[in-house]
C-alpha positions in Angstrom: 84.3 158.1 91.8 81.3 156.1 91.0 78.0 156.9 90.3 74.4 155.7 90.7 73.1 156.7 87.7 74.7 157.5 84.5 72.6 159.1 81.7 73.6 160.9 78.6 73.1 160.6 74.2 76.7 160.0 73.6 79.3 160.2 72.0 79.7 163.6 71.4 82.5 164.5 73.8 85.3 162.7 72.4 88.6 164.0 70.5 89.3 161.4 67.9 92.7 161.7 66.7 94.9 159.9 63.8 98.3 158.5 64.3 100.1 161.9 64.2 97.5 163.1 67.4 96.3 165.5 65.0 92.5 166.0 65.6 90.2 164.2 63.0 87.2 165.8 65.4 86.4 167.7 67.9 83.2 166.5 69.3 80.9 164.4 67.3 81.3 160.4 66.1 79.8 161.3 62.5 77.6 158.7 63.6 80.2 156.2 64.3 78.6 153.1 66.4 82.7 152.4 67.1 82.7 155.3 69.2 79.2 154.8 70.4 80.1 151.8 72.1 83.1 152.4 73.3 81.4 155.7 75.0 78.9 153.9 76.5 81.4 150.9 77.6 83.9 153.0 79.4 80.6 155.0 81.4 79.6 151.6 82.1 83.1 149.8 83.3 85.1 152.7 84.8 82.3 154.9 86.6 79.1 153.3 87.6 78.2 151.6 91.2 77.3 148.1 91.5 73.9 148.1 91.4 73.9 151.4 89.2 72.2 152.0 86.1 73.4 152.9 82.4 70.9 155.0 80.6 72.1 156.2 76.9 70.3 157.0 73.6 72.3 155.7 71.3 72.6 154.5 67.1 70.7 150.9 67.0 73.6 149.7 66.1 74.7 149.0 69.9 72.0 146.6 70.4 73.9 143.4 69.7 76.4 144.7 72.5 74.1 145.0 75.0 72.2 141.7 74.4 74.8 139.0 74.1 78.5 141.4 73.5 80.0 143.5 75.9 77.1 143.5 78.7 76.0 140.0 78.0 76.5 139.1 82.1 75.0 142.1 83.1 71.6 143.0 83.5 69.3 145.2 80.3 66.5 146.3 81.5 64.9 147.3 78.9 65.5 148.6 75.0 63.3 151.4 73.8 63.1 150.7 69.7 61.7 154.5 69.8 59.6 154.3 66.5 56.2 155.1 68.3 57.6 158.7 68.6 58.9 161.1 65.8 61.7 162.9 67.9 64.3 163.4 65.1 65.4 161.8 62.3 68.3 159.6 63.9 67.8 155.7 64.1 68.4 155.6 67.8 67.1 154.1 70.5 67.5 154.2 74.3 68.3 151.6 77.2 68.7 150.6 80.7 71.4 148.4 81.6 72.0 147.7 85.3 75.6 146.5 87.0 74.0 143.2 88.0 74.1 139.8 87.1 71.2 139.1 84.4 68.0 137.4 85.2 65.5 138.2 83.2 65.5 138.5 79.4 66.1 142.0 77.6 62.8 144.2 77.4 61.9 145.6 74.4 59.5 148.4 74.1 58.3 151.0 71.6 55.1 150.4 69.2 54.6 148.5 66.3 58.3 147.5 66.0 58.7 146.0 69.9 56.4 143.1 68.4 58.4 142.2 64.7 61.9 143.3 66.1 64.1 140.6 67.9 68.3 140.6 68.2 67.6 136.8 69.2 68.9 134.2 66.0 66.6 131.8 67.6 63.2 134.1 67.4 64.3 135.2 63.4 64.3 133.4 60.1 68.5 132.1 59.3 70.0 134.6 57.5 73.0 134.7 55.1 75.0 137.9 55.0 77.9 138.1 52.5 79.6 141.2 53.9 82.3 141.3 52.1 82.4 143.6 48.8 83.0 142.3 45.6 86.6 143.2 45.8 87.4 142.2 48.9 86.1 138.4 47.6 87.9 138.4 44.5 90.7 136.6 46.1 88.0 133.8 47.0 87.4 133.4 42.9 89.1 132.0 40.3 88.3 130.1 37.2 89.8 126.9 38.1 88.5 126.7 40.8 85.6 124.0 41.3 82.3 124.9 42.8 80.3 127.2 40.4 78.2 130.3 42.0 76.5 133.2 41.5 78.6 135.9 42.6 76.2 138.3 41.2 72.4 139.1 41.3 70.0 140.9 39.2 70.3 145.2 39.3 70.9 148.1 38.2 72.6 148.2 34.4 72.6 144.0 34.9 68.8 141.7 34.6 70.8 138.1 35.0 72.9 136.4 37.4 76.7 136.7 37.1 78.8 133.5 37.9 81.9 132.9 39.3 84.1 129.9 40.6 85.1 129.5 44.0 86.7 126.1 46.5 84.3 126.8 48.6 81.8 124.6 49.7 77.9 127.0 49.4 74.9 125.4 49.4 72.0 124.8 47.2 68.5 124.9 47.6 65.6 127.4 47.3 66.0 131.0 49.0 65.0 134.6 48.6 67.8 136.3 47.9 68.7 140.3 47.8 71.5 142.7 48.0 71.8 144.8 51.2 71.6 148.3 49.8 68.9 146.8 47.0 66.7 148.1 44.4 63.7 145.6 43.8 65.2 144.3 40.9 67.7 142.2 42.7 64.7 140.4 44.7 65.3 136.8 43.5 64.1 133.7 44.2 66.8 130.6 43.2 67.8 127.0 44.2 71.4 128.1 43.1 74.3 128.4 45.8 75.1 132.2 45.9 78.2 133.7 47.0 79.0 137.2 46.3 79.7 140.8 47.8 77.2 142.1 49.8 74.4 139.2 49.1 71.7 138.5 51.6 69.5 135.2 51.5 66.8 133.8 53.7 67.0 129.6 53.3 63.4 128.1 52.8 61.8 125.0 52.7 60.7 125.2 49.2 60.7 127.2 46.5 57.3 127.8 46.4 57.8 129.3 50.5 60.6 131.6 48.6 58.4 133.2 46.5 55.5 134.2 49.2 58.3 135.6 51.4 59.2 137.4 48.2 55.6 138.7 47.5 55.5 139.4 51.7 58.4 141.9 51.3 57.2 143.4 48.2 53.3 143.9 49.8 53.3 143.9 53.0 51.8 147.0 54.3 53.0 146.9 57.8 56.5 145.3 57.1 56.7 148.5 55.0 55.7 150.4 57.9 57.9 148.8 60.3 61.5 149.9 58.2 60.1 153.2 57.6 59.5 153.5 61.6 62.8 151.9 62.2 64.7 154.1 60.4 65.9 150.7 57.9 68.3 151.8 55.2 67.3 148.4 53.4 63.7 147.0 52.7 64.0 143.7 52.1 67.6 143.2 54.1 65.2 144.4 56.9 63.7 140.8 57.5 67.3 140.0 59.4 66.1 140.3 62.7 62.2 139.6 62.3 60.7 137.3 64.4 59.6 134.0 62.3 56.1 133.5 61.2 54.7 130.8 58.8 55.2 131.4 55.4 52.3 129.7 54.4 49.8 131.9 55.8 50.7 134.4 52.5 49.1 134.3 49.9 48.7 137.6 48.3 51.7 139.1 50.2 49.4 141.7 52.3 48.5 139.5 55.0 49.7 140.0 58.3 51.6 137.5 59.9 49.5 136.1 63.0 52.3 135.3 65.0 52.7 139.5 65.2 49.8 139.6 67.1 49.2 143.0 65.2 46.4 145.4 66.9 44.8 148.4 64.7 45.9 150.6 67.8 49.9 149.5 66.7 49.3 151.4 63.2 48.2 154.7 64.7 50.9 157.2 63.8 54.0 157.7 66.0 53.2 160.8 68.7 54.9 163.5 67.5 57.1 165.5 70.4 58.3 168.8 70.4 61.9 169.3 68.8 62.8 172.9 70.6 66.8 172.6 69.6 67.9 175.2 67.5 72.0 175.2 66.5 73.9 176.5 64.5 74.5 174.3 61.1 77.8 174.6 60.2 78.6 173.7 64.4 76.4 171.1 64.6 78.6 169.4 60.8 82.0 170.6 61.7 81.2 169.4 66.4 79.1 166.4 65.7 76.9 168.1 68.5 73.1 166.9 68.6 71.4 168.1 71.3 68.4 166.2 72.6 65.0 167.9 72.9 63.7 168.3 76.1 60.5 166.0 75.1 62.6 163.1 74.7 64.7 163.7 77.9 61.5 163.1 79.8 60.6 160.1 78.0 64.0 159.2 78.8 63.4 160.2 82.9 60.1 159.1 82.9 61.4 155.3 83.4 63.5 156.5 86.1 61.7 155.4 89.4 60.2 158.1 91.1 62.1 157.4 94.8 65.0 157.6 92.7 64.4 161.6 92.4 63.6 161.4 96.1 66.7 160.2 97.7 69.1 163.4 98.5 72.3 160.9 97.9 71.8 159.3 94.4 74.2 160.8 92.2 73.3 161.4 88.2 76.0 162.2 85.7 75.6 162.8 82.0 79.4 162.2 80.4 78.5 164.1 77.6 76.1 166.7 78.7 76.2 169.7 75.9 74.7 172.8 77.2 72.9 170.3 80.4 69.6 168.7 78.9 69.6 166.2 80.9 70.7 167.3 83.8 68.8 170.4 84.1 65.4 168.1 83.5 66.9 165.9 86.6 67.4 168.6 89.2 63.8 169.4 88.4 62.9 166.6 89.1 65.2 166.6 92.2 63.6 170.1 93.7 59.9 169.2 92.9 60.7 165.6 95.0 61.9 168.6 97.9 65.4 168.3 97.8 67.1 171.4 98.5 68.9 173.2 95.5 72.5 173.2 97.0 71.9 169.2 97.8 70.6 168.4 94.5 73.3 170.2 93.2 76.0 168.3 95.6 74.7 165.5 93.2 74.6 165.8 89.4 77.7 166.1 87.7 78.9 166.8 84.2 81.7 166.6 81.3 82.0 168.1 78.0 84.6 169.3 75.5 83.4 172.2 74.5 83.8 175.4 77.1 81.2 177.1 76.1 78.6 174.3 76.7 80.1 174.1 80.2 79.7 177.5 80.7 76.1 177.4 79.6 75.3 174.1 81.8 76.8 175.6 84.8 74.5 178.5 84.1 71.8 176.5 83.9 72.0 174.6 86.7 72.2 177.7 89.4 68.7 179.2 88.4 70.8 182.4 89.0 72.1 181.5 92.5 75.8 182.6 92.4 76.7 181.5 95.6 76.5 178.2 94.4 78.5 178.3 91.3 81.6 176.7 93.5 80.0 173.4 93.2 78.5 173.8 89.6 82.4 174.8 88.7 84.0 171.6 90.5 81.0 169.3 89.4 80.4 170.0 85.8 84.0 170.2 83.6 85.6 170.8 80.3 87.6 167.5 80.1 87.2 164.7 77.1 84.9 162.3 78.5 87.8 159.2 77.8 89.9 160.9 80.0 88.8 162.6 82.7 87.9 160.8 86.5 86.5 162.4 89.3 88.7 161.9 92.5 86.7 162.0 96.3 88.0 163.7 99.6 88.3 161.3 101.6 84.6 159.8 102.5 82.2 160.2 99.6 79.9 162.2 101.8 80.3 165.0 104.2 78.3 165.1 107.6 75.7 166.7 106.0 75.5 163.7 103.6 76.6 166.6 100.7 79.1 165.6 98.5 82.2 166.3 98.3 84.5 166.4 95.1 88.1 167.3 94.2 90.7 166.4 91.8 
């Protein structure tokens, strides 16, 4: 069965088991973008029209994915950075993605971080990422080997460079160079080639260019502001997708780059939205459940279009719907737009893994009317959301245009 609109904050509906199907979790990804993905992947592959629309809030981390990974062909909509609203403290954001060919370049909205951010190399200053840890490299050192680098920068317990000899061929030339998880020490600015665990550089003309990108990091008031918004573990690894600007405007460090096209009304504080959810601790750390406030749902709607709500035969389901947040918020929607309840309800469909959120979205949905609760039963499940299809009697619709499900 596919669906017009699917909408949900995964992945919290999905047994993850190790290699004796022993249960390393019940619900939650421990914020695992591995299992974010492939969440929002399978919602978008194996149950969405043509023409249908993916709506998720999910970790940041799925934004190369949906720009030039998995839904490269098809068509994003837009991506909401979400720093211009303190919701909770989760460095998420939300998307569109429609089952179309893509035409149009990738939105992105939010406040002061939709005009810095870009996932685009081309927009960005080149950036050098040494991933691996110094362990995992050690089989890339050796002392007779040729080429000597610095395998080590400036930091904590260590205030010089530590070298190392490797075959491979690394570049010299001036840089600003950092650790990813960095204290300020290991800022450094070098002409050296530098190839070590976990080292980040940005390639400059000169050196003098290294050391105003330096001083830029170190001042900058609204760089600051942007990883603080963003929800950046690293300060100055947080220059790895910034658009470009010319170094040379800095001088002091606190200027802002003009190419930013900074406003004063871009530094007003994130609007701050209700958070109503209240769980349980100890089932929100052993689940992985996070429930999303009500506020944000309706940001999340609100770029819904309106006739969407209209239409008696568009179908909505949230794969990973908790107690029903979201889908409580869309038959709203759904009965102000005059729909009838048991229509509306013919519509909106649901899965979780946990019974007694079923229960308590089934409950939800009915607004007290039992005699409905046949089609709240068949349309929201307990199933893991991996798993679990919807199967159609015969034609989708019924000659009332009402759906009609089975298994």
């Amino acid at each position: 069965m596919k669906f017009d609109y699917c909408i949900s904050n995964p992945a919290f509906n999905i047994a993850v088991v190790d290699s004796n199907d022993k249960p390393t979790n019940i619900a939650g990804t421990g914020g695992n973008t591995t299992l974010y993905r492939t969440a929002t992947r399978h919602d978008f592959d194996t149950r969405l029209k043509d023409g249908g629309t993916l709506i998720n809030i999910t970790l940041k981390g799925i934004i190369p994915d949906l720009v030039y990974g998995h839904f490269s062909a098809h068509q994003v909509d837009y991506i909401n950075l979400m720093d211009d609203i303190e919701a909770w403290a989760y460095n998420t954001c939300f998307f569109a993605v429609t089952k179309k060919p893509r035409s149009y370049k990738t939105q992105f909205n939010g406040g002061l971080a939709a005009k810095i951010y870009s996932p685009y190399s081309e927009d960005c200053f080149p950036f050098v990422y040494n991933s691996g840890s110094n362990n995992s490299m050690n089989r890339l050192f050796n002392n007779a080997f040729s080429n000597r680098v610095v395998r080590q920068l400036p930091g904590k317990n260590r205030d010089n460079f530590v070298y190392n000899y490797t075959n491979a061929n690394i570049p010299h030339g001036p840089k600003f160079a950092f650790y990813v998880m960095e204290s300020k020490k290991s800022y450094t600015v070098t002409e050296e080639p530098l190839y070590g665990g976990t080292i980040c550089y940005i390639p400059t003309q000169t050196i003098e260019e290294a050391q105003k990108l330096r001083l830029f990091v170190e001042k900058n008031a609204v760089f600051k502001e942007y990883v603080q918004r963003m929800k950046l573990r690293g300060h100055a690894f947080s220059m790895r997708n910034v658009r470009k600007f010319d170094i040379n405007q800095i001088v002091t460090g606190y200027e802002n780059p003009a190419e930013w096209n900074i406003v004063e009304s871009d530094l007003e504080p994130p609007k701050k939205i209700n958070n109503e959810i209240s769980k349980d601790r100890n089932r929100i750390k052993a689940l992985g459940e996070v429930f999303t406030p009500t506020d944000l749902v309706n940001i999340v709607l609100d770029d819904i279009k309106t006739q969407d709500f209209n239409d008696p035969k568009k179908t909505f389901i949230d794969s990973m719907c908790g107690d029903g947040q979201f889908l409580t918020e869309i038959l709203k929607r759904k009965l102000k737009n005059g729909i009838d309840h048991e229509t509306a309800l013919h519509t909106i469909f649901g899965i979780d893994i946990m019974s007694d959120n079923v229960k308590m979205c089934q409950d939800r949905l009915l607004y007290g009317r039992e005699d409905l609760r046949h089609i709240v039963e068949k349309n929201i499940v307990c199933a893991d959301s991996l798993e679990y299809n919807y199967l159609c009697n015969e034609d989708e619709f019924g000659p009332n245009g009402m759906f009609r499900v089975g298994e």
